[in-house]
DRENTORDO-172760 format. One record per residue: residue in three letters; z, x, y of N, C-alpha, C, O in turn. Coordinates in steps of 0.2 Angstrom, whole numbers, plus 5000, padded with zeros to 4 digits. Last residue first. Layout:
// residues N
ALAZXYZXYZXYZXY
...
//
This chain:
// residues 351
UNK463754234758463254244753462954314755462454344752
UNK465654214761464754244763464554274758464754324755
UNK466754084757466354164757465654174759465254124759
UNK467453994769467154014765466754074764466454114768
UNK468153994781468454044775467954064769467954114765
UNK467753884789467953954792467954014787467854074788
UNK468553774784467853814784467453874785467053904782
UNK470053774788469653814781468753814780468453844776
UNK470853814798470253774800469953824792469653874791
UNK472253754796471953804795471153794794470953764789
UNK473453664808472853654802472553734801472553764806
UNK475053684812474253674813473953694806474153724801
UNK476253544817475753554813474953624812474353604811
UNK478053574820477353594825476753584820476853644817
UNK478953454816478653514816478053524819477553484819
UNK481053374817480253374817479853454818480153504819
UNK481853354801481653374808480953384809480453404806
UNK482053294790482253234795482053284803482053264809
UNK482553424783482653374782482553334788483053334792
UNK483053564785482753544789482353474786481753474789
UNK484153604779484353604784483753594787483853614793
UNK483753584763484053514767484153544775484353494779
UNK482153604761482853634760483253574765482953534769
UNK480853504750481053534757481953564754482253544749
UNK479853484740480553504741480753524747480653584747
UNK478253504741478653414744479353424743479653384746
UNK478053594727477853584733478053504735478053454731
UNK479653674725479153654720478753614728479053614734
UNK480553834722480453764727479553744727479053784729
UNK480653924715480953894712480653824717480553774714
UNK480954094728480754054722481053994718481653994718
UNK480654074744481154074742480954054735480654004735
UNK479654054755480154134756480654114750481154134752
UNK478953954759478653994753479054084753478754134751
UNK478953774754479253824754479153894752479153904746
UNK477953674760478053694754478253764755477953814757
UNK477653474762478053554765478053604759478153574754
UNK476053424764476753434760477053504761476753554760
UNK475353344777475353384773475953404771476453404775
UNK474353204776474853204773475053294771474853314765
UNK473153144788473253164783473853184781474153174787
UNK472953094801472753034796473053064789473153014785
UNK473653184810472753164811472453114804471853104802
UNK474953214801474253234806473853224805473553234800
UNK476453194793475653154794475253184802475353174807
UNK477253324781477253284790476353254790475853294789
UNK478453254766477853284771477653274780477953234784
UNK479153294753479253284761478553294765478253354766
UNK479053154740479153224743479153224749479053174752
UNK479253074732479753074734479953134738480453164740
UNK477753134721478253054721479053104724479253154722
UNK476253154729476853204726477453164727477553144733
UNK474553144727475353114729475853154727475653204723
UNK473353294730473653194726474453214731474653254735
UNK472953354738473253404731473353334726473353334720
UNK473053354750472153334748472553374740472353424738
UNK473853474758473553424758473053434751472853474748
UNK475053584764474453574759474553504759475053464760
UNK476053704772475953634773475153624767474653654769
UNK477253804775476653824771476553714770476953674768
UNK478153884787478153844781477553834780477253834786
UNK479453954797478753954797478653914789479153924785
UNK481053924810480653934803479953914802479853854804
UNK481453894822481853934820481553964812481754014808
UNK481153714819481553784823481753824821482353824818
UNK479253724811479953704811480653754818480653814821
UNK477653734809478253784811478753734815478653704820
UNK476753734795477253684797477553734803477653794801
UNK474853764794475453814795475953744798475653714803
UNK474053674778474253714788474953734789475353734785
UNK472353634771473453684772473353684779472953684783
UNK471553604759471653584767472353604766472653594761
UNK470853704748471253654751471253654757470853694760
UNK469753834744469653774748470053694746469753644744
UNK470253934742470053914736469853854737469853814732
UNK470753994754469854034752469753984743469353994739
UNK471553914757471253914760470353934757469853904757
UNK472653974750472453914744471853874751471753814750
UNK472554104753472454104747471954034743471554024739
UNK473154094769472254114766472254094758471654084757
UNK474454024763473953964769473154004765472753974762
UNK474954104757475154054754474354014756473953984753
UNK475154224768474754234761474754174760474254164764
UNK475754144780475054164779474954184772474654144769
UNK477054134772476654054774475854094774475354084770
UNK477454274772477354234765477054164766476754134761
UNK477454264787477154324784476854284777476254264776
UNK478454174790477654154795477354214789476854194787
UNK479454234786479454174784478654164784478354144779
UNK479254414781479754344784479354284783479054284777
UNK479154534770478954504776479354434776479754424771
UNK478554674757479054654762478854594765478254584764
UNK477654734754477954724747478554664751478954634748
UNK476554804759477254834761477654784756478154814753
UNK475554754754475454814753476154844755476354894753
UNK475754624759475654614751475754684751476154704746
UNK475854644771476154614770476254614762476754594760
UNK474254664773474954704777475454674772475254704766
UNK473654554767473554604766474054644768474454664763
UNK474254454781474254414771474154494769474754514770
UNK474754544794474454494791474254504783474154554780
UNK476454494801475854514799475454494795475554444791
UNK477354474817476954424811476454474810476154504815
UNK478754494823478054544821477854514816478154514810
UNK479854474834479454424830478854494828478554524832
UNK480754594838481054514833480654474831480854434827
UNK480954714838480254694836480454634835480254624830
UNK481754834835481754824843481054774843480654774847
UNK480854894822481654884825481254884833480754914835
UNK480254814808480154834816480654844818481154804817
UNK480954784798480554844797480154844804479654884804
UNK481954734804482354774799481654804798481654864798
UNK481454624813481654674815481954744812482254784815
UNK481154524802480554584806480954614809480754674808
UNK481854524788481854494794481454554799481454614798
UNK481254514772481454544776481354524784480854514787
UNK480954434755481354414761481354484766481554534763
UNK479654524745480354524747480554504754480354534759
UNK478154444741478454484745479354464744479554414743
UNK477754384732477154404732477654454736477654514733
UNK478254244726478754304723478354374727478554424725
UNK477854134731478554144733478954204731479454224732
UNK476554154730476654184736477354204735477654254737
UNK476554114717476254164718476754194724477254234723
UNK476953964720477454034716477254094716477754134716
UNK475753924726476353934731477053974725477454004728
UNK474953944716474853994722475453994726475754044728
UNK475353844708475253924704475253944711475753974712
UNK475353724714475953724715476053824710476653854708
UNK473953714715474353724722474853744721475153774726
UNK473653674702473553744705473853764709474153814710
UNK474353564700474753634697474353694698474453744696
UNK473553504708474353474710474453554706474753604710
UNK472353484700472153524707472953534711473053564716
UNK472853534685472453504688472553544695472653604696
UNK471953664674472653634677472453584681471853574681
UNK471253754668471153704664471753664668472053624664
UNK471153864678470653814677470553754673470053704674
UNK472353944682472253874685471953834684472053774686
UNK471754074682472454064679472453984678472553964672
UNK470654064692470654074683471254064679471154044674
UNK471154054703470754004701470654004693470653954690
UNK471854184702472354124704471854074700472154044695
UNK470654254704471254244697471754214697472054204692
UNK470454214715469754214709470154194705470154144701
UNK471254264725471154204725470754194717471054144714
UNK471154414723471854374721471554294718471554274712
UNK469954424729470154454721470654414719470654384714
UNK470154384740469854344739469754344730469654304727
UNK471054494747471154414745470754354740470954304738
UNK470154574745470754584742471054514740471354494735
UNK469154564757469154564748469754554744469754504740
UNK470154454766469754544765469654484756469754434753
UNK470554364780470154344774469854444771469454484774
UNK471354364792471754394785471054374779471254374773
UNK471054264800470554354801470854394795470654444792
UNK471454164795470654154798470354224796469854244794
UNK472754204797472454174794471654164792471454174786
UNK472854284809473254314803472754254799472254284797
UNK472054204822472154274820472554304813472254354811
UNK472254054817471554104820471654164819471254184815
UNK473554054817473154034810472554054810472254064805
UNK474054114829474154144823473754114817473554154813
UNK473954044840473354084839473454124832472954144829
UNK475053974846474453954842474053974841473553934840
UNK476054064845475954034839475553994838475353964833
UNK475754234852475654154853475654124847475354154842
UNK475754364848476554304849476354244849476754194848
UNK474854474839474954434844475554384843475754364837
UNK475054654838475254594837475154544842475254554848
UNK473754774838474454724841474454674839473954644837
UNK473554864823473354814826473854794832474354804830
UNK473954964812474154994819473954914825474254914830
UNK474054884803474754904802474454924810474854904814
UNK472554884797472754834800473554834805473754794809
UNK472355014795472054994800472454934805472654934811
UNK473155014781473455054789472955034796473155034801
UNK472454954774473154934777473354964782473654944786
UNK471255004775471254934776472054914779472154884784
UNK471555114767471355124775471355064777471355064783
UNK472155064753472855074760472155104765472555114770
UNK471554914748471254984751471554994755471554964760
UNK472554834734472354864741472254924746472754964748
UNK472554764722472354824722472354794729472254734730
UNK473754674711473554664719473254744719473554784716
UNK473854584695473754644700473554644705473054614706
UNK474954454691474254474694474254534699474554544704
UNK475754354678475654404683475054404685474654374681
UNK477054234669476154264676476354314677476854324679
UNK477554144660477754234664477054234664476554234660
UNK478253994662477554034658477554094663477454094669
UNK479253894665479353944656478853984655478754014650
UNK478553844675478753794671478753854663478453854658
UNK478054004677477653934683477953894676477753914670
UNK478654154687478554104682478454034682478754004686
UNK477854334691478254264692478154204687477654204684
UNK477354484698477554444691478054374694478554384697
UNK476054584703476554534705476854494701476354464699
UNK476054754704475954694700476554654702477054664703
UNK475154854716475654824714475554754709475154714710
UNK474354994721474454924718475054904716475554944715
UNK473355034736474055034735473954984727473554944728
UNK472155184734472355114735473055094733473455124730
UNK471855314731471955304737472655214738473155194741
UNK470855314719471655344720471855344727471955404728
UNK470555124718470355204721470855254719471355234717
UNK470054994707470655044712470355104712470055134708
UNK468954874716468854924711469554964712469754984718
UNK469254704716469454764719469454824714469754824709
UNK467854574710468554624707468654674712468154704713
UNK467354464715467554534720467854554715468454564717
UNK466554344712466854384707466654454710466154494709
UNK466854224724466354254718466954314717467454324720
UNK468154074721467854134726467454194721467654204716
UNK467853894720467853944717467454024719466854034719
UNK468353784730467853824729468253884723468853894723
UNK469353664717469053664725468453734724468053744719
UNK469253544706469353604708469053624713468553604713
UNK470253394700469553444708469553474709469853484715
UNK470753334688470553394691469953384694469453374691
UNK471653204692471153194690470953284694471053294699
UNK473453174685473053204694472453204690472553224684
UNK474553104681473953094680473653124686473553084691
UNK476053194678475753164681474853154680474553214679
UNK476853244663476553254668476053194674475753144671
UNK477353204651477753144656477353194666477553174671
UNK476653274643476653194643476953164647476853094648
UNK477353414642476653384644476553294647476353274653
UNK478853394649478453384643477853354646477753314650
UNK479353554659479153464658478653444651478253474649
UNK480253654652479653624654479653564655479953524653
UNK482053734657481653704654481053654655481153614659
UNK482553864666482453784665481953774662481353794664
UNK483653944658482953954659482753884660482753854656
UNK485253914656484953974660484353984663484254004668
UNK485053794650485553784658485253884661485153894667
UNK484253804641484053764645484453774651484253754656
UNK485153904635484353914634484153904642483953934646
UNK486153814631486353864635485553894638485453904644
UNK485553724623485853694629486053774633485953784639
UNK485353804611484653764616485253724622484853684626
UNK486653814607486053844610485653844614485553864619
UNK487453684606487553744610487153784611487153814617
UNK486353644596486453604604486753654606486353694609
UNK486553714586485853734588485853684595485453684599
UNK487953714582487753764583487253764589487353794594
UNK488153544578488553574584488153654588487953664593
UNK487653574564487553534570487453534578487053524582
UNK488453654559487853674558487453614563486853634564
UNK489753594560489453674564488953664565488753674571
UNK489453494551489553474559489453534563489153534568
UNK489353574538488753524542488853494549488353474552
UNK490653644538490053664540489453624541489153644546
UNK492153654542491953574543490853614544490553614549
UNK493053734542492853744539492253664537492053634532
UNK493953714555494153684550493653674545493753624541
UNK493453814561493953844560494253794554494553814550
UNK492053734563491953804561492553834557492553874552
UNK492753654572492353634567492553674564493053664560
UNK493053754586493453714580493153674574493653664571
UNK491753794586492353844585492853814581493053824575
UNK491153664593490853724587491353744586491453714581
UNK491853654604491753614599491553634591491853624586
UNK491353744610492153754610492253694603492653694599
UNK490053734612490353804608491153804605491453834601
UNK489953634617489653624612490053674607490353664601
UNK490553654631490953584626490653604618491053594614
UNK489453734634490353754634490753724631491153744628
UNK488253644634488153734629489053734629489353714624
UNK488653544644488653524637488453614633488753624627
UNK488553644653489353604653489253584645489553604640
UNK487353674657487953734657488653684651489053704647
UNK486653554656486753584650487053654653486753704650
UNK487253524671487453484663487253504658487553484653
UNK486653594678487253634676487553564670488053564666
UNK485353564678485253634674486153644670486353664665
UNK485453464685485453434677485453504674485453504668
UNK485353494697486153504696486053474687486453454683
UNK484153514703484553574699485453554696485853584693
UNK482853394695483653434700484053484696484153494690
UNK481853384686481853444693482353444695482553494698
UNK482153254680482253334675482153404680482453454678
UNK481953174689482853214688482853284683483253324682
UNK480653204693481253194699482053224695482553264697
UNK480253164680479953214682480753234689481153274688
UNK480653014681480853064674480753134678481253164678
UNK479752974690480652964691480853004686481353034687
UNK478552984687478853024694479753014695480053034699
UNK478552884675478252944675478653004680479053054678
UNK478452774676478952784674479152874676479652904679
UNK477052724677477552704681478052744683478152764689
UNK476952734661476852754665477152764672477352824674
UNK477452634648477552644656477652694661478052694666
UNK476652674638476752594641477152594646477052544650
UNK476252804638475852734635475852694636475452654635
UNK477252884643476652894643476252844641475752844645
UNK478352834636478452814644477452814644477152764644
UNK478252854622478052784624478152784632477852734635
UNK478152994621477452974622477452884623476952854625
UNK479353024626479053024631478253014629477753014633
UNK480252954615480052944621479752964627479852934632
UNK479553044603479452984604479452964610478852954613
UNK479953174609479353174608478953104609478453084613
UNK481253164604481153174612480253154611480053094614
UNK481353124592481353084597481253074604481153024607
UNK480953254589480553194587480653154592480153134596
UNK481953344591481353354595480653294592480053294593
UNK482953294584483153284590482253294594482153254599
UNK482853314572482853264575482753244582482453194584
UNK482353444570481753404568481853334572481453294574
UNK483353504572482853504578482553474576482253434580
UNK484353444563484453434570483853454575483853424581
UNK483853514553483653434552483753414558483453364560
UNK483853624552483253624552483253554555482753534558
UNK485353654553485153674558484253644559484053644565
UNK485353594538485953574545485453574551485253524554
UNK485153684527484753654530485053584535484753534536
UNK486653734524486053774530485453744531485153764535
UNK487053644519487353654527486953694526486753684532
UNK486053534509486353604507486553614517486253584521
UNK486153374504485753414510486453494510487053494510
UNK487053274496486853334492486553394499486753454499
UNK486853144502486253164501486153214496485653224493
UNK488253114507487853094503487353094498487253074493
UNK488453244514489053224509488653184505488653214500
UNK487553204524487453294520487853284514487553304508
UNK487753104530487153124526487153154522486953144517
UNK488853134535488953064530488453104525488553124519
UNK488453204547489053244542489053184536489353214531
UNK487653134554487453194549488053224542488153254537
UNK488653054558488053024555487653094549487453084543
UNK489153134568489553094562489153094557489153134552
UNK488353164575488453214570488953194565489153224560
UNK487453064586487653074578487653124575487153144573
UNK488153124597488153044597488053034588488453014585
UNK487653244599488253204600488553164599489153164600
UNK486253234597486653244591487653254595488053264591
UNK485853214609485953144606486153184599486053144594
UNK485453344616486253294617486253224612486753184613
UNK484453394613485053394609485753374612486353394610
UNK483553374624483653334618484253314613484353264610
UNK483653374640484053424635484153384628484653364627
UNK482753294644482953374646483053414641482753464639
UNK482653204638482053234637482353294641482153354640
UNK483853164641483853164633483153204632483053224627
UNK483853114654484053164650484253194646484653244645
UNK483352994652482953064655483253124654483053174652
UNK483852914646483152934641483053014644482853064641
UNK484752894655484852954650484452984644484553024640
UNK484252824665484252894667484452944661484353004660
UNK483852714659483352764660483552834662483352884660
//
């Protein structure tokens, strides 16, 4: 199984296995060497095709194990390693004038190098069965921009697909909030930054999130917002934009218009966004680090979660791009966390 699965990774490794096979062909058949490069994708992406519509069909089951290694990172550096073998293989071919094996050899070194730079999609087919529930859907606030207003375009990529979304925010909104005090208590923050973080602005986000997201299920909207968020702000430790300030949590809007913020910063966007679109979320806080916790999204096969009050919320990484929701980082593997819930009724919009 494992190498079915890696064969839906990166398909063009099973022309390793027959480029003898093609080179008989070509000699046989008359097949001109430039029609080489057409017959290897046709091969190679049949078959991939084939096995993921028979897991899809008859074993199902099958499903969350193929998904699990096509996400490890270290399958990106087996097509580093097969593009390297490919090319160096390719070379001498090419030198012994051996052109239907080139022509073989060529389109795996590429699409292998493609897949080890850009990770490759998952095939439709071998996604999971989640039944779409789409949660509330926020009314139609488009933020008018002012010349005043701060914008920024936010851009990131969900499985090979270049997203973006304009952020309009009314900088007196931002500077009001910028003079606020801060409060330290961490149980008052999902109440204050969350709960009081609800403006227009978020709510304009949330809409086009929902719009981006409508034919998805309700597993790969959560998992559009938590990318959303991961790219929403640059990493910065509070004391770099407070000095003498080591803890200054701000809130989702601050933080979107300063383009900046910390851990607890990018968890609050992450929490109001997939809160005003009516998930159950909660703020994780771990030692020494804040994290973004969802529920009620389905199962997620082999993920990490903490159980509250009967429910299941999955950790979900939101200061770093690529961290899919249920991956935890290993230094906090196995440790325990403070749960709180985001009291999401509280969010919905007013009529």
């Amino acid at each position: 199984m494992l190498f079915l699965t890696l064969l839906l990774y990166e398909p063009l490794w099973l022309l390793l296995f027959v480029g003898l096979g093609l080179h008989s062909f070509v000699r046989d058949a008359g097949l001109p060497a430039p029609a080489v490069p057409a017959a290897v994708f046709a091969l190679a992406y049949g078959v991939t095709w084939l096995v993921a519509y028979s897991v899809h069909s008859y074993q199902p089951e099958w499903k969350p194990f193929f998904v699990r290694v096509i996400r490890r990172e270290g399958v990106r550096w087996m097509a580093l390693a097969t593009a390297y073998g490919s090319l160096i293989a390719f070379a001498m071919v090419a030198a012994a004038n051996n052109l239907p094996m080139a022509g073989a050899l060529g389109p795996i070194a590429l699409v292998s190098l493609v897949n080890g730079l850009r990770r490759q999609p998952i095939p439709r087919l071998l996604l999971p069965d989640v039944p779409t529930a789409p949660g509330l859907v926020p009314p139609d606030t488009t933020m008018p921009e002012m010349a005043d207003s701060i914008v920024r375009v936010i851009r990131w990529t969900v499985e090979g697909q270049a997203l973006d979304v304009r952020v309009v925010i009314r900088r007196a909104l931002w500077e009001e909030l910028r003079s606020r005090p801060r409060i330290l208590d961490i149980d008052r923050w999902t109440e204050e930054y969350v709960v009081g973080g609800v403006t227009a602005e978020v709510r304009d986000i949330a809409r086009k999130l929902v719009q981006m997201g409508r034919q998805w299920s309700t597993w790969n909207e959560a998992e559009l917002v938590l990318a959303f968020t991961q790219n929403a702000v640059t990493y910065q430790f509070d004391d770099e934009g407070h000095p003498g300030h080591p803890e200054w949590p701000k809130y989702p809007v601050e933080s979107l218009g300063d383009g900046t913020g910390d851990c607890e910063d990018s968890t609050f966007i992450g929490a109001v966004l997939l809160a005003v679109m009516g998930y159950d979320c909660a703020m994780l806080i771990v030692p020494g680090h804040a994290a973004l916790g969802v529920a009620g999204c389905g199962e997620v096969p082999g993920g990490s979660y903490y159980d509250y009050e009967g429910k299941r919320y999955y950790y979900c990484e939101s200061t770093a791009d690529g961290f899919k929701i249920g991956q935890m980082p290993s230094e906090f593997q196995g440790v325990k966390a403070e749960v709180h819930p985001i009291p999401a009724a509280r969010l919905l919009p007013e009529e």
